[in-house]
N, C-alpha and C positions, 0 to 999 in steps of 0.2 A: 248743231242747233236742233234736229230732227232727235236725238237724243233726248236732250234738255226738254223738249216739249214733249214727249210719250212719258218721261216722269211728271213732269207736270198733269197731264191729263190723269197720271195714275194717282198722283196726290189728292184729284180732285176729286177722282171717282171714289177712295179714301175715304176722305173727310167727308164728303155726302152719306155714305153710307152710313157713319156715326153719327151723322146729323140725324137720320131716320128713325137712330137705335137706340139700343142701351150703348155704356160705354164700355161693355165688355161682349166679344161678340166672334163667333167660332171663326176659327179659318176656312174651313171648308165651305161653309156658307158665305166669307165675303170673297175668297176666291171664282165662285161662283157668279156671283152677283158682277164682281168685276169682268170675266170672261162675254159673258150678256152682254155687256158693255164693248167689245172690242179690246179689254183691256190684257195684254200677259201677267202670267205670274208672277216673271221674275221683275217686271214694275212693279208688281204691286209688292212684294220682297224690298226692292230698294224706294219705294215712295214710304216703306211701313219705317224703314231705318231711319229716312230723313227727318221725318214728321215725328219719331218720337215714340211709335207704338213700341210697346213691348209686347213680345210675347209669352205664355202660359202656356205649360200641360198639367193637364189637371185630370187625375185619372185617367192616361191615352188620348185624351180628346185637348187640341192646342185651341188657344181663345187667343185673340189681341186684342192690347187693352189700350184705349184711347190714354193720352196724357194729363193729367189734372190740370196742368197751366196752360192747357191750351184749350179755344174753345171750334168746336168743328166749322161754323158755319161763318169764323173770319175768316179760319184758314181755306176755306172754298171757296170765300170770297176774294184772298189776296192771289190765290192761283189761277183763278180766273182771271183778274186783272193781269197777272203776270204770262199768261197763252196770250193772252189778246195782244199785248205790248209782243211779244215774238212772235206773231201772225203778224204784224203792221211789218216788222223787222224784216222779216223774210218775205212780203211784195215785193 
């Protein structure tokens, strides 16, 4: 369960960040941004597989690339809802 929730946070921290951005956006800098956050890499690696991002190198330098069918700030919203329901879970 402690699992399942540290990707979920990582999802969330994610989708916020493209929420902020454009929908193409370097690694190193959402790496970054996510660390700030308390977040690890290799969540934000497997939050970027589930949700869809791809990734890009484009002249040495790698971007992820938000999804077109998906829009950031539902998916922020349903993982929010979805921590909260496994926070109630685990009281």
């Amino acid at each position: 369960m402690v699992e399942r929730c540290n990707l979920v946070c990582a999802e969330m921290v994610l989708s916020a960040i493209f929420r902020d951005g454009e929908k193409r956006q370097e690694v190193k800098q959402i790496l970054k941004r996510a660390k700030e956050s308390g977040v690890g890499r290799q969540f934000m690696k497997d939050a970027r597989k589930s949700l869809g991002v791809k990734s890009e190198n484009v002249d040495g330098t790698y971007w992820w690339v938000w999804p077109d069918d998906k829009d950031p700030d539902e998916v922020n919203r349903e993982k929010s809802e979805e921590l909260m329901r496994n926070e109630i879970i685990r009281d």
